[in-house]
N, CA, C and O atoms as a Tinker XYZ file with bonds, in Angstrom:
   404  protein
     1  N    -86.107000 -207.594000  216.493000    73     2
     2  CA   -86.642000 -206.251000  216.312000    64     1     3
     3  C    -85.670000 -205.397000  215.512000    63     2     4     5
     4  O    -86.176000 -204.482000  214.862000    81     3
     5  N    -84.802000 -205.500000  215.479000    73     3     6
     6  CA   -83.589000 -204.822000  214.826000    64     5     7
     7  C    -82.337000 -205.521000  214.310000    63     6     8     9
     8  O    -81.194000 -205.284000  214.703000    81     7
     9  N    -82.773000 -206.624000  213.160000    73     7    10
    10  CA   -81.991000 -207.306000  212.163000    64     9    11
    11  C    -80.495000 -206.754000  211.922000    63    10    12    13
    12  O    -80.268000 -205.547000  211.999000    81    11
    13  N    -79.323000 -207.844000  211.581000    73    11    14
    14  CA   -78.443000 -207.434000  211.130000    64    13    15
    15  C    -78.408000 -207.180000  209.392000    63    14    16    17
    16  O    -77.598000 -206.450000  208.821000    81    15
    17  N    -79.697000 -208.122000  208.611000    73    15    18
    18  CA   -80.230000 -208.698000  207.753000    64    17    19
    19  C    -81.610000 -208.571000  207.604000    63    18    20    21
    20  O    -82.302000 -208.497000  208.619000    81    19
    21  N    -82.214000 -208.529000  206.285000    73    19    22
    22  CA   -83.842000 -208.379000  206.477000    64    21    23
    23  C    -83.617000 -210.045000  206.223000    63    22    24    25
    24  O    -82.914000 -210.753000  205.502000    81    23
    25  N    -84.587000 -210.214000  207.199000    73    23    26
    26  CA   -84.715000 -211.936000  207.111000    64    25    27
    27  C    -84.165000 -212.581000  208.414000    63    26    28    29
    28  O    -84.401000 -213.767000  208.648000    81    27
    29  N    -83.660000 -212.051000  209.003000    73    27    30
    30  CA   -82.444000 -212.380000  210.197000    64    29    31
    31  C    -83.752000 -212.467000  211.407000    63    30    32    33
    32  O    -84.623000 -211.674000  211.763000    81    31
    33  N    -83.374000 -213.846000  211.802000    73    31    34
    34  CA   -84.127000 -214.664000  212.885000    64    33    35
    35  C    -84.174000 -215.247000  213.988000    63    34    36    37
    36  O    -84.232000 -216.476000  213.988000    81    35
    37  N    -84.164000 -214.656000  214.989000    73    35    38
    38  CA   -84.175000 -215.050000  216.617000    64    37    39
    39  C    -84.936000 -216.434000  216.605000    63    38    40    41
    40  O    -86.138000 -216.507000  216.349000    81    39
    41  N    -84.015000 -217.703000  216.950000    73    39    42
    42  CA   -84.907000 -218.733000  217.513000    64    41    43
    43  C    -84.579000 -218.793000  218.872000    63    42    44    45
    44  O    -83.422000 -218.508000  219.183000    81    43
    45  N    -85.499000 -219.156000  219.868000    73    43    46
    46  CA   -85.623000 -218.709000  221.611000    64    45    47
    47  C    -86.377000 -219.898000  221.660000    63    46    48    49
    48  O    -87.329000 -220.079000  220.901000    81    47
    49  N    -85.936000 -220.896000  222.683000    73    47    50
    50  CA   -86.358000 -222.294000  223.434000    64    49    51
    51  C    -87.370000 -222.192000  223.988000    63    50    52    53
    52  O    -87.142000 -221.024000  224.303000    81    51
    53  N    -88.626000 -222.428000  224.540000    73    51    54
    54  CA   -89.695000 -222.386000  225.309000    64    53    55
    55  C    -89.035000 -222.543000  226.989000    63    54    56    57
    56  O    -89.594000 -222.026000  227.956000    81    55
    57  N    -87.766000 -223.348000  227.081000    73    55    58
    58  CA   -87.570000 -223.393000  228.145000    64    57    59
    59  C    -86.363000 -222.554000  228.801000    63    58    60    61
    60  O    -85.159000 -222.790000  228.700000    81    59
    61  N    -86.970000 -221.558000  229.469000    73    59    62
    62  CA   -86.009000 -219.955000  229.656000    64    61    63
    63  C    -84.619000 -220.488000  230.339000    63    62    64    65
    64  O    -84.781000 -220.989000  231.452000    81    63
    65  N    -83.095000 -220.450000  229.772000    73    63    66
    66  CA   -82.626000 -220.449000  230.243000    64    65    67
    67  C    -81.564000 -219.674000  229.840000    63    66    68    69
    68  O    -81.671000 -219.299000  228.673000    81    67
    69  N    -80.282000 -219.203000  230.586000    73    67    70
    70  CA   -79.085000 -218.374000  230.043000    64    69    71
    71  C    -78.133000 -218.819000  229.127000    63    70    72    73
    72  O    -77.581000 -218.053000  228.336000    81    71
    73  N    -77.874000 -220.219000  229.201000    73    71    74
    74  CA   -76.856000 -220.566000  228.671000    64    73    75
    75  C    -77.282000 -221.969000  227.760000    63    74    76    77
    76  O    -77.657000 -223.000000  228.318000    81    75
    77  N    -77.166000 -221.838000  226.333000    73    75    78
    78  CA   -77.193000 -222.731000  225.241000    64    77    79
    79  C    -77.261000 -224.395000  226.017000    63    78    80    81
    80  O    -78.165000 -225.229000  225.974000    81    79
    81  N    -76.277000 -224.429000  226.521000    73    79    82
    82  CA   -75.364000 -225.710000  226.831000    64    81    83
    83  C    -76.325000 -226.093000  228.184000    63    82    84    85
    84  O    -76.580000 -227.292000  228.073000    81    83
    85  N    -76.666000 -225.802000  228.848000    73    83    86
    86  CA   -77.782000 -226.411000  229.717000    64    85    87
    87  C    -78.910000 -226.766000  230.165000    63    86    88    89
    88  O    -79.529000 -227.032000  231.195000    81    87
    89  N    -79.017000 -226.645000  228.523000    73    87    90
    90  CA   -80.448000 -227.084000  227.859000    64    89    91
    91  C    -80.668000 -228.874000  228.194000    63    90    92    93
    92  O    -79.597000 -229.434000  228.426000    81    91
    93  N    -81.659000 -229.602000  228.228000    73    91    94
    94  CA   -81.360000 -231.087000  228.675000    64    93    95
    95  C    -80.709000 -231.064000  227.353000    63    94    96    97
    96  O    -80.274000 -230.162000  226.638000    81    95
    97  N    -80.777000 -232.309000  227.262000    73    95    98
    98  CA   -80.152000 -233.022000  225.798000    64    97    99
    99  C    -81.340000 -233.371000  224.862000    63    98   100   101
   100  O    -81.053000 -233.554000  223.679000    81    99
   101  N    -82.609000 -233.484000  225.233000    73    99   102
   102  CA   -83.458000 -233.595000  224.500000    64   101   103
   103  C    -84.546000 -232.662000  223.898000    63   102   104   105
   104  O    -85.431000 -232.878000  223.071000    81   103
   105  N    -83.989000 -230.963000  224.960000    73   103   106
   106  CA   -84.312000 -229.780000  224.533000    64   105   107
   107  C    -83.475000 -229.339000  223.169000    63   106   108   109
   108  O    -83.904000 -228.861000  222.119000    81   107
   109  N    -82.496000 -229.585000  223.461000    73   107   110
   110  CA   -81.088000 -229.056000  222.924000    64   109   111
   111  C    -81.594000 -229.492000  221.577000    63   110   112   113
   112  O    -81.805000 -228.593000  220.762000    81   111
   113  N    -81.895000 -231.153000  221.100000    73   111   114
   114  CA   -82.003000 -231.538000  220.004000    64   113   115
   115  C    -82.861000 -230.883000  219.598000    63   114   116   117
   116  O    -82.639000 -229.959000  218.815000    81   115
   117  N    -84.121000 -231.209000  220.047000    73   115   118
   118  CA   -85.322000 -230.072000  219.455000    64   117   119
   119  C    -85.127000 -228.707000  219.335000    63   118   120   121
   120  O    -85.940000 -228.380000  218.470000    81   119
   121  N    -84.459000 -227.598000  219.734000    73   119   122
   122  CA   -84.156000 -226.795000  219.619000    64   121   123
   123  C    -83.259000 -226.082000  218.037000    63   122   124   125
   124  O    -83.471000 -225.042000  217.414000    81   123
   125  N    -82.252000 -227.179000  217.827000    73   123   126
   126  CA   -81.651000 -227.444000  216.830000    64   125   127
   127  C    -82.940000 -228.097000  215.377000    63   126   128   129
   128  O    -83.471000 -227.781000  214.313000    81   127
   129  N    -82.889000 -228.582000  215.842000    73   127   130
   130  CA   -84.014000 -228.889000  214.878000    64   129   131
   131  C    -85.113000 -228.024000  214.336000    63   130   132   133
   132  O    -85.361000 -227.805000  213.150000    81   131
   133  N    -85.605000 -227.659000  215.184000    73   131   134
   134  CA   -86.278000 -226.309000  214.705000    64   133   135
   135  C    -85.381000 -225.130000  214.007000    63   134   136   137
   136  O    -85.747000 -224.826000  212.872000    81   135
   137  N    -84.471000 -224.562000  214.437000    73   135   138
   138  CA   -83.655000 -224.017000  214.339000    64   137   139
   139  C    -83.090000 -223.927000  212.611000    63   138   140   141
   140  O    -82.938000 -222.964000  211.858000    81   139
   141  N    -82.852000 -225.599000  212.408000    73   139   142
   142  CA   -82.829000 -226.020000  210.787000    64   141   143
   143  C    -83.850000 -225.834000  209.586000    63   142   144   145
   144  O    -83.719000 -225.449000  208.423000    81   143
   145  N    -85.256000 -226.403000  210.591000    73   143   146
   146  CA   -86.613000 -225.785000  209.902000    64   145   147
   147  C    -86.426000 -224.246000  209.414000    63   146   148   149
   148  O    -86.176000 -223.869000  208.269000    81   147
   149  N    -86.596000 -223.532000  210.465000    73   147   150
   150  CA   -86.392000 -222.200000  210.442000    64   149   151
   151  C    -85.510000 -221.449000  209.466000    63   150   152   153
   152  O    -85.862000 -220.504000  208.760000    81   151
   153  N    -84.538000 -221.902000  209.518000    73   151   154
   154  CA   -83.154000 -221.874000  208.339000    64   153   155
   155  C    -83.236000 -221.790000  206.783000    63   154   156   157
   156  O    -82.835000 -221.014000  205.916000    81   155
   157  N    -84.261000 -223.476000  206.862000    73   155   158
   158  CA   -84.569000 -224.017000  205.666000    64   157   159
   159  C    -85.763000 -222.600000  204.824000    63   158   160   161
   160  O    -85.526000 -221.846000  203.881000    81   159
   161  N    -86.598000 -222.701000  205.406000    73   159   162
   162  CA   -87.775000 -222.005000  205.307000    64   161   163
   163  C    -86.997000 -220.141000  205.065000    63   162   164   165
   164  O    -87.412000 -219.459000  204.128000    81   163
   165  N    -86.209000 -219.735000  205.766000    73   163   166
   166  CA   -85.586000 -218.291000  205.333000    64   165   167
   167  C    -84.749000 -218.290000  203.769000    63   166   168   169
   168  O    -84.758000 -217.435000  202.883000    81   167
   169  N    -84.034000 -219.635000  203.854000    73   167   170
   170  CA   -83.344000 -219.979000  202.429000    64   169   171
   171  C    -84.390000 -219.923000  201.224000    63   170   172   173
   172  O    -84.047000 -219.754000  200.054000    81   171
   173  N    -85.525000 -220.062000  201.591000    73   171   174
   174  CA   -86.929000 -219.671000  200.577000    64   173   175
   175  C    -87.184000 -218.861000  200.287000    63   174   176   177
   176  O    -87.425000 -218.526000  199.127000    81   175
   177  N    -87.237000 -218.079000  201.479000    73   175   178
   178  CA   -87.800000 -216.892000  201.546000    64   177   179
   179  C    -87.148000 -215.632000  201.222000    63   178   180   181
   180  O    -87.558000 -214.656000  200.595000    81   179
   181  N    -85.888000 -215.910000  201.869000    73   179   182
   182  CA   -85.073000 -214.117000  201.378000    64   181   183
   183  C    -84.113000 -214.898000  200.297000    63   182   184   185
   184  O    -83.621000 -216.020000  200.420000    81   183
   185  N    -83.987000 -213.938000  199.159000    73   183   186
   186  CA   -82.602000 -214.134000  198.433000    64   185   187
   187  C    -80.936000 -214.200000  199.237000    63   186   188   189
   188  O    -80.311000 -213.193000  199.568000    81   187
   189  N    -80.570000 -215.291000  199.383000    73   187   190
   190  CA   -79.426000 -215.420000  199.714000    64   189   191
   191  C    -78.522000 -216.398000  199.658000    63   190   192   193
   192  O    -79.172000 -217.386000  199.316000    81   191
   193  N    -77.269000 -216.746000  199.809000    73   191   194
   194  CA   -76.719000 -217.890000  199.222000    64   193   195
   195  C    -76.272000 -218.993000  200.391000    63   194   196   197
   196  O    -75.894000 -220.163000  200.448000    81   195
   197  N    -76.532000 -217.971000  201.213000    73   195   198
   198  CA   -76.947000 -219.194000  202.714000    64   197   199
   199  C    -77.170000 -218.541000  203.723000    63   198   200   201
   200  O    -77.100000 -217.312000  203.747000    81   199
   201  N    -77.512000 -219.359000  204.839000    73   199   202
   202  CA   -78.349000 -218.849000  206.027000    64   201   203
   203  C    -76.976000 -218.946000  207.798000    63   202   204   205
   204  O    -77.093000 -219.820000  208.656000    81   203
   205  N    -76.478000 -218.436000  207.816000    73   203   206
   206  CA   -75.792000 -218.008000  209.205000    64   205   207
   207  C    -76.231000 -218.370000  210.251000    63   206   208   209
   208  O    -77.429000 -218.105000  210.351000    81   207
   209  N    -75.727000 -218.959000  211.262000    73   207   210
   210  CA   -75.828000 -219.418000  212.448000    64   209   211
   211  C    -75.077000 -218.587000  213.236000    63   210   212   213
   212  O    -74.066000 -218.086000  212.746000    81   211
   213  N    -75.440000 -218.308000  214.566000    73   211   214
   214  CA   -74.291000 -217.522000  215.373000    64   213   215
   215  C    -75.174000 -217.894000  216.885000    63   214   216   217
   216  O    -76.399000 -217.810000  216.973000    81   215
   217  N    -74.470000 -218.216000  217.749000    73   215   218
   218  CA   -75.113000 -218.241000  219.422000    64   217   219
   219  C    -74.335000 -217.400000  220.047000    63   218   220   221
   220  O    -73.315000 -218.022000  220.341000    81   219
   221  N    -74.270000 -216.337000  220.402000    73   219   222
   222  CA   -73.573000 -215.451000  221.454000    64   221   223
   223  C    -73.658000 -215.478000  222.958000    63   222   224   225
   224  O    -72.786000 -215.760000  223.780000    81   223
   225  N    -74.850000 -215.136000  223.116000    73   223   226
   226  CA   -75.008000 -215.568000  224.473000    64   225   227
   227  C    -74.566000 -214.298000  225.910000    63   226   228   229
   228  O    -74.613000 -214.506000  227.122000    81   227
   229  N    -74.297000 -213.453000  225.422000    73   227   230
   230  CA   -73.747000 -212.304000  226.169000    64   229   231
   231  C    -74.759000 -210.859000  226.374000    63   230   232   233
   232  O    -75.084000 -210.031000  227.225000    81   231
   233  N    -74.961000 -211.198000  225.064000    73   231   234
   234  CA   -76.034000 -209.457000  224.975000    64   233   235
   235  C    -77.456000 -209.519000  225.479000    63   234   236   237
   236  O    -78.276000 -208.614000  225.632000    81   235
   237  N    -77.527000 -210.635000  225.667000    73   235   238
   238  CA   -79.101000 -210.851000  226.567000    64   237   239
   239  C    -78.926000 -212.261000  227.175000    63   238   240   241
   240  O    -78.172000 -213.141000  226.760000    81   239
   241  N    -79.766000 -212.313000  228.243000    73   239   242
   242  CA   -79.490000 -213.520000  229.356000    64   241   243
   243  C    -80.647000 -214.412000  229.330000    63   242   244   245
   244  O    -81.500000 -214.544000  230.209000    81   243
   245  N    -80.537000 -215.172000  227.888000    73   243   246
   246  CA   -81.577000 -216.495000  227.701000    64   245   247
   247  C    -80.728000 -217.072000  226.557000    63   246   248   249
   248  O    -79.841000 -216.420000  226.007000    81   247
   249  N    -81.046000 -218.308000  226.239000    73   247   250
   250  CA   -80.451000 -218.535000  225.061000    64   249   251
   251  C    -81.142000 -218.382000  224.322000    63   250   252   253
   252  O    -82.273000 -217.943000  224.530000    81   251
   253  N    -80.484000 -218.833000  222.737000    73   251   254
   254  CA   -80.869000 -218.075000  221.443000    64   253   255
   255  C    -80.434000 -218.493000  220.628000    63   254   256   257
   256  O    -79.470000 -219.127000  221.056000    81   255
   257  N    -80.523000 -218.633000  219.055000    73   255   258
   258  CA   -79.567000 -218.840000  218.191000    64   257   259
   259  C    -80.310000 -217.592000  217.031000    63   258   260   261
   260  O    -81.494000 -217.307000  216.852000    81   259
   261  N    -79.447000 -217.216000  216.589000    73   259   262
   262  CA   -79.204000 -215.830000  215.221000    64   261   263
   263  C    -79.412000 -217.070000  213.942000    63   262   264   265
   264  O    -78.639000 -218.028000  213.958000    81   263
   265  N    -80.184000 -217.007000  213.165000    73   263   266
   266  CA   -80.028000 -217.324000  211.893000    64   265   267
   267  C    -80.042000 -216.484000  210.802000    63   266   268   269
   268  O    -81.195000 -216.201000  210.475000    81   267
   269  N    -79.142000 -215.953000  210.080000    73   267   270
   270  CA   -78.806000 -214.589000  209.223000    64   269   271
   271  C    -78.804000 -214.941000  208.010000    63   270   272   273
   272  O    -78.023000 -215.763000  207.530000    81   271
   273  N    -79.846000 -214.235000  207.297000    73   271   274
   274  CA   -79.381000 -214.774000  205.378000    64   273   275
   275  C    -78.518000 -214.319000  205.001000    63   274   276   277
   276  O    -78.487000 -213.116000  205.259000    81   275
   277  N    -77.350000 -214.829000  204.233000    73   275   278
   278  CA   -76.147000 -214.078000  204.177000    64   277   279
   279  C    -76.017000 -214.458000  202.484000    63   278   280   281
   280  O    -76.319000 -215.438000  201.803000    81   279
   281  N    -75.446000 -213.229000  202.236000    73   279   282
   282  CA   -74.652000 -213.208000  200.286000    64   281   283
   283  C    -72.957000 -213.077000  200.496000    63   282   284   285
   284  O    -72.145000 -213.634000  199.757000    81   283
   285  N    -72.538000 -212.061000  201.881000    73   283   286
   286  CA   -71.117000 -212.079000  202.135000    64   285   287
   287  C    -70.874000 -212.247000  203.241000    63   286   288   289
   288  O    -71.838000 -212.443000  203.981000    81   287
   289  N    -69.501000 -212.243000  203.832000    73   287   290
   290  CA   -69.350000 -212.455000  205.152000    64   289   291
   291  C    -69.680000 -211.697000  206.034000    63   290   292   293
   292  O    -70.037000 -212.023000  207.166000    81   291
   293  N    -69.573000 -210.389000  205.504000    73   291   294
   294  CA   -69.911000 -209.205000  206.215000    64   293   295
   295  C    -71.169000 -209.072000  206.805000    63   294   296   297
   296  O    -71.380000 -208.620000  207.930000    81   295
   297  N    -72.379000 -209.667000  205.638000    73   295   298
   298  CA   -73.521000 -209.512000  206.356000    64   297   299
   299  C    -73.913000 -210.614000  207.989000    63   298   300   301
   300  O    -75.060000 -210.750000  208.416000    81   299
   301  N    -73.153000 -211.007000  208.388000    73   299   302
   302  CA   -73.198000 -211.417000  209.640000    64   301   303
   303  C    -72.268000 -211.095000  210.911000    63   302   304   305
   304  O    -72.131000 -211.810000  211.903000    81   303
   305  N    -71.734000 -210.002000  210.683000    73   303   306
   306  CA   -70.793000 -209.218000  211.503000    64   305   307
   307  C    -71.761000 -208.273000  212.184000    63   306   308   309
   308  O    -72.313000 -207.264000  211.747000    81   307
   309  N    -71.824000 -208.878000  213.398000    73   307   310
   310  CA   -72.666000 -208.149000  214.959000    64   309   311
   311  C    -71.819000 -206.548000  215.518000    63   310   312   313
   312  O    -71.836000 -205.961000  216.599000    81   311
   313  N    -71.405000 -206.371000  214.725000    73   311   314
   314  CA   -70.619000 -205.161000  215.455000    64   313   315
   315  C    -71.492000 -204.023000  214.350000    63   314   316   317
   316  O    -71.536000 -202.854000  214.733000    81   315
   317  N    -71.975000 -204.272000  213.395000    73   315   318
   318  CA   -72.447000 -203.189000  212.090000    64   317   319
   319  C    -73.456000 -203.003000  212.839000    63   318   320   321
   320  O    -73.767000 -203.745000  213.770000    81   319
   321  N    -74.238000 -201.679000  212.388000    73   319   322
   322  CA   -75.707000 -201.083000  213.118000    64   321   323
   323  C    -76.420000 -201.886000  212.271000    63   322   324   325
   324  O    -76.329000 -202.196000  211.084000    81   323
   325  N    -77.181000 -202.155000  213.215000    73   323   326
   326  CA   -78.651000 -202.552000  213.166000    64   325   327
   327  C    -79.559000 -202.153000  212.381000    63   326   328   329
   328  O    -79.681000 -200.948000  212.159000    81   327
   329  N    -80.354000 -203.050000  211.821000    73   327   330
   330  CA   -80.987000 -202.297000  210.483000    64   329   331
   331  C    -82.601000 -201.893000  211.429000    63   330   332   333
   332  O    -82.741000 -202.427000  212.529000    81   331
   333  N    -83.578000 -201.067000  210.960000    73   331   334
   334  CA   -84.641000 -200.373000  211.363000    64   333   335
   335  C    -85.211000 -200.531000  210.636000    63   334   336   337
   336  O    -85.061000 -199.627000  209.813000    81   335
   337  N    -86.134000 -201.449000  210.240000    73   335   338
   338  CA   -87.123000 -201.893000  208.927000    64   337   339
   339  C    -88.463000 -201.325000  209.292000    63   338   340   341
   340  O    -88.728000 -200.964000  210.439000    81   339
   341  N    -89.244000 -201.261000  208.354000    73   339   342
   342  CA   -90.546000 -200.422000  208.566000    64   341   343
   343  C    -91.693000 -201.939000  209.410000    63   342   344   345
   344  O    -91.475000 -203.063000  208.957000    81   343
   345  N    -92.440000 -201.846000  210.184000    73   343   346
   346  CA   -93.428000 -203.010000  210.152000    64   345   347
   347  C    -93.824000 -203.486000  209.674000    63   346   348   349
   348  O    -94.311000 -204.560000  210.028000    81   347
   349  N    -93.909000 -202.801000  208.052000    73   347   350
   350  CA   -94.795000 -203.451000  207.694000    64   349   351
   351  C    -94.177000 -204.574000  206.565000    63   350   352   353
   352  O    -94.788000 -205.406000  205.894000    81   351
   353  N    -92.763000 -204.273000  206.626000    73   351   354
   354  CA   -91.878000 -205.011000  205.873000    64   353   355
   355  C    -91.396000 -206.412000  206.610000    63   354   356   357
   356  O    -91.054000 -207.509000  206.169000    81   355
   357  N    -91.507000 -205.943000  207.739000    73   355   358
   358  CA   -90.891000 -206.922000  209.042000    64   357   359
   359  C    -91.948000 -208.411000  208.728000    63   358   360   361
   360  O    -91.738000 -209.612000  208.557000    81   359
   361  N    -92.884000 -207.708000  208.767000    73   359   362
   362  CA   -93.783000 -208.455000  208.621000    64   361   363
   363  C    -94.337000 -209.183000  207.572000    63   362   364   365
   364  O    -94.797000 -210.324000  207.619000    81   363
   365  N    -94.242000 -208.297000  206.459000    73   363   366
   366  CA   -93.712000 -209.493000  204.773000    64   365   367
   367  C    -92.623000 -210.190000  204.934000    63   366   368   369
   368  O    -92.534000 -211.255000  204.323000    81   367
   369  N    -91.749000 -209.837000  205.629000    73   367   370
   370  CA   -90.742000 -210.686000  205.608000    64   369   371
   371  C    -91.171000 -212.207000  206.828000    63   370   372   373
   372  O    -90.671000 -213.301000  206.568000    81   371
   373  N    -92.038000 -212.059000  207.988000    73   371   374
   374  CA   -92.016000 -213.242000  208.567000    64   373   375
   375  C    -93.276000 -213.598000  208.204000    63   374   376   377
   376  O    -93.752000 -214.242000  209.139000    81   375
   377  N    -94.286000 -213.470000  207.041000    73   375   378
   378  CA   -95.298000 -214.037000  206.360000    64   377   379
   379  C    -94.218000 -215.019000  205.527000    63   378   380   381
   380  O    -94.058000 -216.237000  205.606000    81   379
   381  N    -93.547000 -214.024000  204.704000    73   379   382
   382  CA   -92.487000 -214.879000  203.631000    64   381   383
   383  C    -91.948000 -216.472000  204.067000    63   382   384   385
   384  O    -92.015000 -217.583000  203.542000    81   383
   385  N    -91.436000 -215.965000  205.204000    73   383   386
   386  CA   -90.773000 -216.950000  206.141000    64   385   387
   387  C    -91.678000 -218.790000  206.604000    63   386   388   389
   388  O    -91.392000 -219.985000  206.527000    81   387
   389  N    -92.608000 -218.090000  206.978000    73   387   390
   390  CA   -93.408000 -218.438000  207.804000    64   389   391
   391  C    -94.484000 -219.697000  206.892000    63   390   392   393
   392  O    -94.963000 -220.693000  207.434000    81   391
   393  N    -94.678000 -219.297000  205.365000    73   391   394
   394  CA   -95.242000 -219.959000  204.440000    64   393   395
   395  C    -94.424000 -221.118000  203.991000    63   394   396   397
   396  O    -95.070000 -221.869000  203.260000    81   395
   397  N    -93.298000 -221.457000  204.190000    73   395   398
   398  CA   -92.510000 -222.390000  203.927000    64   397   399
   399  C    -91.501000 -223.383000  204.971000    63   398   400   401
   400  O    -90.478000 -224.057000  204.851000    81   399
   401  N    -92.646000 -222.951000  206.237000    73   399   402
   402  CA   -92.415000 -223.871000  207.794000    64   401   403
   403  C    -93.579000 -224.902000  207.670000    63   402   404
   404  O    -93.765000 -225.733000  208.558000    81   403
């Protein structure tokens, strides 16, 4: 809801849990895997020279992985405000996305 990045992508497991790592092992893979899809498909979609990974795991209590289109390092630094995109951009942006999954 509030990107560090326009393009920047919450992937969330079907199976609710807090912590990355206690996922089975055969969630975990699939999870990752998608995760790469997802990646692949933003590298299409937004201009950028690669796509960011980050798992935190602190600021909300499920796991997650951040995939961020990035041009510098900066644009994946979690401490910068949050960007506020209009809907209707949000939403060109996960049509964009979404056409190349």
């Amino acid at each position: 809801i509030n990107p560090i990045t326009p393009g920047h992508v919450l992937v969330i497991p079907k199976q609710e849990t807090d912590y990355i790592f206690d996922l089975d092992a055969e969630l975990y893979r699939e999870f990752w895997d998608f995760a790469a899809q997802i990646a692949r498909a933003i590298k299409q979609a937004v201009p950028c020279i690669k796509v960011g990974i980050a798992v935190i795991g602190l600021e909300v209590p499920h796991a997650h992985i951040h995939l961020v289109p990035m041009n510098t390092m900066g644009d994946i630094d979690f401490t910068k405000e949050k960007l506020s995109l209009p809907k209707e951009q949000m939403q060109d942006l996960a049509a964009r996305i979404a056409q190349f999954v």
